[in-house]
MDAnalysis code that builds the backbone (N, CA, C; Angstrom):
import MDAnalysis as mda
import numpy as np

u = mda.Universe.empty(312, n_residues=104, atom_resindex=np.repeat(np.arange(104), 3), trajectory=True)
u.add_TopologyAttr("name", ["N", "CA", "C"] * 104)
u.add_TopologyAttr("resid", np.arange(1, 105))
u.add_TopologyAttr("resname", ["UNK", "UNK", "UNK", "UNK", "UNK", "UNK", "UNK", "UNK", "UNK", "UNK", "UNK", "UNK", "UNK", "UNK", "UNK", "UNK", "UNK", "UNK", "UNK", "UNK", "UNK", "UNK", "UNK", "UNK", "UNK", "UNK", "UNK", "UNK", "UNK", "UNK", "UNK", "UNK", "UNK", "UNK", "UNK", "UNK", "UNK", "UNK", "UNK", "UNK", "UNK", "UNK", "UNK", "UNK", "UNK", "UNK", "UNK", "UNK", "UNK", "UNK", "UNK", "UNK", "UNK", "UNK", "UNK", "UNK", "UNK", "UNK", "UNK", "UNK", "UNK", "UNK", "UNK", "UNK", "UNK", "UNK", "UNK", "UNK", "UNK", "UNK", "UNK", "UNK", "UNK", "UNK", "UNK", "UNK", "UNK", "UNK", "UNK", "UNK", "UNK", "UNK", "UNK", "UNK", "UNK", "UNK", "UNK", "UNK", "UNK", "UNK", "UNK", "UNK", "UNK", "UNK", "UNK", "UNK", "UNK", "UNK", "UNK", "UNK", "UNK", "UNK", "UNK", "UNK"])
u.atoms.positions = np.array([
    [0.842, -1.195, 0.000],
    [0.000, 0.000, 0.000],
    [0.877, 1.243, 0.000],
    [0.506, 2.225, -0.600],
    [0.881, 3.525, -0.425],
    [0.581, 4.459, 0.513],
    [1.466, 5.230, 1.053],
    [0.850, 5.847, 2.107],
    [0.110, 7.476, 1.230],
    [-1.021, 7.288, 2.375],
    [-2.149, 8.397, 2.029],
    [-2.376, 9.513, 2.054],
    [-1.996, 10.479, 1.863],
    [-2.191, 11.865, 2.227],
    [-3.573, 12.135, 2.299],
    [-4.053, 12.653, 3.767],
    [-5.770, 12.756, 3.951],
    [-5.950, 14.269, 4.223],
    [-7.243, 14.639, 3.786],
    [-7.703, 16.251, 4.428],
    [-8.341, 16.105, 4.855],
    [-8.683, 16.787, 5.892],
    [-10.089, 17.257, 6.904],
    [-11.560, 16.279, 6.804],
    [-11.392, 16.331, 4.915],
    [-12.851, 16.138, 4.307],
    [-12.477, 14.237, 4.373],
    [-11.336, 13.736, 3.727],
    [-11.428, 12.283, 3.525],
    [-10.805, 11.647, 4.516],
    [-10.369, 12.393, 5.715],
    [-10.031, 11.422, 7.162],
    [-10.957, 10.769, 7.600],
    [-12.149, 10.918, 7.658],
    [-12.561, 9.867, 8.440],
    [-12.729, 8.473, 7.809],
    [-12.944, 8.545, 6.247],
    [-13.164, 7.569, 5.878],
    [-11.620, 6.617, 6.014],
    [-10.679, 7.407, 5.825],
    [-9.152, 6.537, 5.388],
    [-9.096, 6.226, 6.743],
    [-9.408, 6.344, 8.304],
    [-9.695, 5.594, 9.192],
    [-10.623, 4.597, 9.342],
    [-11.279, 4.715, 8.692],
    [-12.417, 3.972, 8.917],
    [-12.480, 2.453, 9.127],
    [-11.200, 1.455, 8.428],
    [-11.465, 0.641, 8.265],
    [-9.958, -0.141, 9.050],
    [-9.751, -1.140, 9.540],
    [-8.563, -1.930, 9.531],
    [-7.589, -0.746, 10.964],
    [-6.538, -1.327, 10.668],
    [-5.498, -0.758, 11.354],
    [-4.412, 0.162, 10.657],
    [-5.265, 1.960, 11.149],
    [-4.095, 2.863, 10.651],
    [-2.988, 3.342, 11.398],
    [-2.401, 3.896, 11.140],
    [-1.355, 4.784, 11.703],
    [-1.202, 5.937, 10.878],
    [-1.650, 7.314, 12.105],
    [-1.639, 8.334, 11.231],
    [-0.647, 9.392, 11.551],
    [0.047, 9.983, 10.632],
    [1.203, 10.805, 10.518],
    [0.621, 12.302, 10.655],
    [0.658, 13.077, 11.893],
    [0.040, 14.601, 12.126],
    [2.003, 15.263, 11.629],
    [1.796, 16.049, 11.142],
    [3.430, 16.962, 10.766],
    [3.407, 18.412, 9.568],
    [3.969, 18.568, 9.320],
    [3.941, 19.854, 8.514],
    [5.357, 20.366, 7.437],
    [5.252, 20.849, 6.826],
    [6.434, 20.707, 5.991],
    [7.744, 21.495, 6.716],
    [7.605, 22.454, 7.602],
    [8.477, 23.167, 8.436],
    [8.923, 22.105, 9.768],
    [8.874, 21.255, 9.972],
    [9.176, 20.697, 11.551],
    [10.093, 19.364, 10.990],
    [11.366, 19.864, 11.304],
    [12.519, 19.092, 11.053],
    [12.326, 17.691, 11.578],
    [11.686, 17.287, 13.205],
    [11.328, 15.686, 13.562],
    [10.549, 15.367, 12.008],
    [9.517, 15.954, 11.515],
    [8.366, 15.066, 11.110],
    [9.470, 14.653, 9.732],
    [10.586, 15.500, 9.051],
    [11.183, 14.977, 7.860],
    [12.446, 14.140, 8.252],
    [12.483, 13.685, 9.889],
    [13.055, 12.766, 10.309],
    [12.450, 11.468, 10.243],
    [11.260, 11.529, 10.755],
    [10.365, 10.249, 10.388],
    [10.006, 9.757, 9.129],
    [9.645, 10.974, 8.080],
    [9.287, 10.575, 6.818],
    [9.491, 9.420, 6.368],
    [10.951, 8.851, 6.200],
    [11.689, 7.890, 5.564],
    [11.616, 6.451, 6.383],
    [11.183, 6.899, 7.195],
    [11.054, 5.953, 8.738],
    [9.903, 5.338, 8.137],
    [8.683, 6.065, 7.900],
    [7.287, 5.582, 7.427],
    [7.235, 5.284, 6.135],
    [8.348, 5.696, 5.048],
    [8.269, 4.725, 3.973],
    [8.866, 3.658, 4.090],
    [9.635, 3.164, 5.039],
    [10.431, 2.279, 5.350],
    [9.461, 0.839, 6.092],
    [8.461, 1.707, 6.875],
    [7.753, 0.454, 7.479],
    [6.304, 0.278, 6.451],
    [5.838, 0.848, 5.795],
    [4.810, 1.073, 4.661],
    [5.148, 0.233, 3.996],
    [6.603, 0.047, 3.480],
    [7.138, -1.153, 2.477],
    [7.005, -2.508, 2.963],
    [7.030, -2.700, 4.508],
    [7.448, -3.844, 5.575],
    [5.908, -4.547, 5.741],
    [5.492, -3.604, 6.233],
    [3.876, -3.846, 6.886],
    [2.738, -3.429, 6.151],
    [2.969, -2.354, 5.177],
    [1.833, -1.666, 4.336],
    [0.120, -2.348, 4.390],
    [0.625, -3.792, 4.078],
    [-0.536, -4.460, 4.072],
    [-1.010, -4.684, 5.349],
    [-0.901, -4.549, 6.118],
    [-1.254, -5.122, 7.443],
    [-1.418, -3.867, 8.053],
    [-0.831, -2.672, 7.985],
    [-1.261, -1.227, 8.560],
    [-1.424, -0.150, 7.165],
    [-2.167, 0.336, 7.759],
    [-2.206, 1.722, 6.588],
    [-1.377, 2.790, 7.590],
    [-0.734, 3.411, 6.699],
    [-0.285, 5.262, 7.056],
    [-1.196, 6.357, 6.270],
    [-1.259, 6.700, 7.083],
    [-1.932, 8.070, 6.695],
    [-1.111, 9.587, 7.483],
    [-1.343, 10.237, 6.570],
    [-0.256, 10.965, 6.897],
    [-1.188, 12.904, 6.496],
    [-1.328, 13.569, 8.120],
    [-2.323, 14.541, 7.996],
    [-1.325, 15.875, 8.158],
    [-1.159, 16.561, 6.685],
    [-0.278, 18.317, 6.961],
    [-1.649, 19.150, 7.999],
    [-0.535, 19.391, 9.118],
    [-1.723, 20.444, 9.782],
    [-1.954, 21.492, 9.638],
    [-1.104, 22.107, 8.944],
    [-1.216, 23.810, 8.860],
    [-2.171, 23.428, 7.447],
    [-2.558, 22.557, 6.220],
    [-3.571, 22.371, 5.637],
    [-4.943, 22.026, 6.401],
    [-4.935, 20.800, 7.375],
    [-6.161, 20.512, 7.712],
    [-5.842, 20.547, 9.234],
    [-6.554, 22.268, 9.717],
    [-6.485, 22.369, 10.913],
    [-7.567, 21.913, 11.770],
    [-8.669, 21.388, 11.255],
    [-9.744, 20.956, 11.757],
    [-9.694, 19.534, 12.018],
    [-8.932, 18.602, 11.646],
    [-8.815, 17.123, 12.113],
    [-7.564, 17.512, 13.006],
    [-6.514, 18.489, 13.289],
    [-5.585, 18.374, 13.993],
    [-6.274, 19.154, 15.352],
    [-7.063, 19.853, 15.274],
    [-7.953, 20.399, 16.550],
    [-8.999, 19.295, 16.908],
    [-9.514, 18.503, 16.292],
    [-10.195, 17.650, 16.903],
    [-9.519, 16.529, 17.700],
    [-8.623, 16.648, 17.016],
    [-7.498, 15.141, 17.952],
    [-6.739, 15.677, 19.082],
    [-6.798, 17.084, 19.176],
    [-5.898, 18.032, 20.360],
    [-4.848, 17.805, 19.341],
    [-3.858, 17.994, 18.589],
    [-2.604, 17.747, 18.550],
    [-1.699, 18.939, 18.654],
    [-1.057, 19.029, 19.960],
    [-0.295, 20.377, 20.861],
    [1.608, 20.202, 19.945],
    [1.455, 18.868, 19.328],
    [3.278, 18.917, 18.856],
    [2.955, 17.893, 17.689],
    [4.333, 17.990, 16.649],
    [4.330, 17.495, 15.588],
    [5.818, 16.611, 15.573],
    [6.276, 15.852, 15.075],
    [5.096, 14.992, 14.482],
    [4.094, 14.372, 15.848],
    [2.925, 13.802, 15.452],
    [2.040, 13.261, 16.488],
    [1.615, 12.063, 15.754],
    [1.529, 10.625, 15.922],
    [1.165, 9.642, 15.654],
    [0.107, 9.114, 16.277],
    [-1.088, 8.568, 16.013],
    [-1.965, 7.965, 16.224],
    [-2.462, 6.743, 15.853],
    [-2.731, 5.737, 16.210],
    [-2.846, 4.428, 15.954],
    [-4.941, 4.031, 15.992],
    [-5.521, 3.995, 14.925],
    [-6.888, 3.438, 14.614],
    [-7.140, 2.357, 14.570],
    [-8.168, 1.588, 15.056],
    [-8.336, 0.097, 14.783],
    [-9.757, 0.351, 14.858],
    [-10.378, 0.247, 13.172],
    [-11.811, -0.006, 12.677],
    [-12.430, 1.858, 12.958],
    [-11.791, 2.703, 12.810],
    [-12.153, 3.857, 13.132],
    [-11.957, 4.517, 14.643],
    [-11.542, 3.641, 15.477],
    [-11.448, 3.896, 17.428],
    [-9.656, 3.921, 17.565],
    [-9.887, 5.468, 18.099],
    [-8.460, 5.516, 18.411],
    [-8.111, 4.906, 19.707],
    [-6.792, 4.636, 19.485],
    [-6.121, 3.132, 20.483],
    [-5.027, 3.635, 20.930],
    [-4.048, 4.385, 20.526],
    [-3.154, 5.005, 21.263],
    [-2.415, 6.433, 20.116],
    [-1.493, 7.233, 21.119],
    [-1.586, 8.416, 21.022],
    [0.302, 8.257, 21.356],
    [0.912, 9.312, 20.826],
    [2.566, 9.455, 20.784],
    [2.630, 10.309, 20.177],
    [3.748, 11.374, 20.576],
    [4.658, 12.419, 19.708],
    [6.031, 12.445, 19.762],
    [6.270, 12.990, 18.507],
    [7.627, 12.947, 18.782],
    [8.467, 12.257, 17.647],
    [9.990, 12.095, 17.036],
    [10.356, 11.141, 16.357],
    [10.281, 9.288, 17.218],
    [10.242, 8.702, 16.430],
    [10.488, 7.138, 16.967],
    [11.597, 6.321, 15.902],
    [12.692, 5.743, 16.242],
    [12.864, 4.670, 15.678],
    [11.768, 4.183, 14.914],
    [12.544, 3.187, 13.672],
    [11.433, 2.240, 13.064],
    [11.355, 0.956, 14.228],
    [11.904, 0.201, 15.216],
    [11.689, -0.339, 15.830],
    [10.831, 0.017, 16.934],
    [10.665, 1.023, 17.448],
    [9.679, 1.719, 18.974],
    [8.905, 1.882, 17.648],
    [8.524, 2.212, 16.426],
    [7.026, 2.428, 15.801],
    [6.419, 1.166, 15.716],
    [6.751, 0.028, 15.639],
    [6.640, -1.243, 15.409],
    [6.110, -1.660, 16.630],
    [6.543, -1.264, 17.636],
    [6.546, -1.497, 18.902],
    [4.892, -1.207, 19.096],
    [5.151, 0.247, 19.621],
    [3.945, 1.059, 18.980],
    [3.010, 0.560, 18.523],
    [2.942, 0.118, 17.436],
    [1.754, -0.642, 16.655],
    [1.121, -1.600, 17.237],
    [2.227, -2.850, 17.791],
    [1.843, -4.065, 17.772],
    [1.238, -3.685, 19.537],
    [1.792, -3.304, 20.175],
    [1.313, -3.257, 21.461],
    [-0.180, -2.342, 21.811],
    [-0.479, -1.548, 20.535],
    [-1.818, -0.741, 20.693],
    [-3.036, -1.480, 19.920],
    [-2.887, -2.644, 18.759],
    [-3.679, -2.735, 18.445],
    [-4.208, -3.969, 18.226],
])
């Protein structure tokens, strides 16, 4: 799978289903273009088994105010639309893995 770039309008659906992981960041915040490569890296690994989704906030400030998100990057983990756990910050590709498997 490819990872998704979502707005405001098509987030809920690209949660909607399975197990996501969603990428809150912005093109100015040096962590989130630390992770970038991190999340094409596990997208290639796991893709099928997790989706990324990946939300610019200074575009869609209305899904990043509904989730509170106070820092970037901010990761969120969905299972069937119900958020399951919550993290900011850069991670290793191993603590994202971690991450995953232990939230959902």
């Amino acid at each position: 799978m490819a990872i998704v770039h979502a707005t405001d309008q098509t987030f809920p659906q690209e949660i909607s289903n399975g197990t996501v992981l969603v990428d809150f960041w912005a093109t100015w915040c040096g962590p989130c273009k630390m992770i970038a490569p991190v999340l094409e890296e596990l997208d290639s690994e796991i893709g099928n088994d997790v989706k990324i989704v990946k939300v610019d906030v200074d575009n869609n400030q209305g899904t990043a105010a509904d989730y509170q998100i106070m820092s970037i990057p901010s990761l969120l983990l969905f299972v069937d639309g119900e958020l399951k756990a919550k993290t900011a910050g850069f991670m290793p590709k191993e603590a994202l893995v971690d991450f995953i498997n232990d939230n959902k």
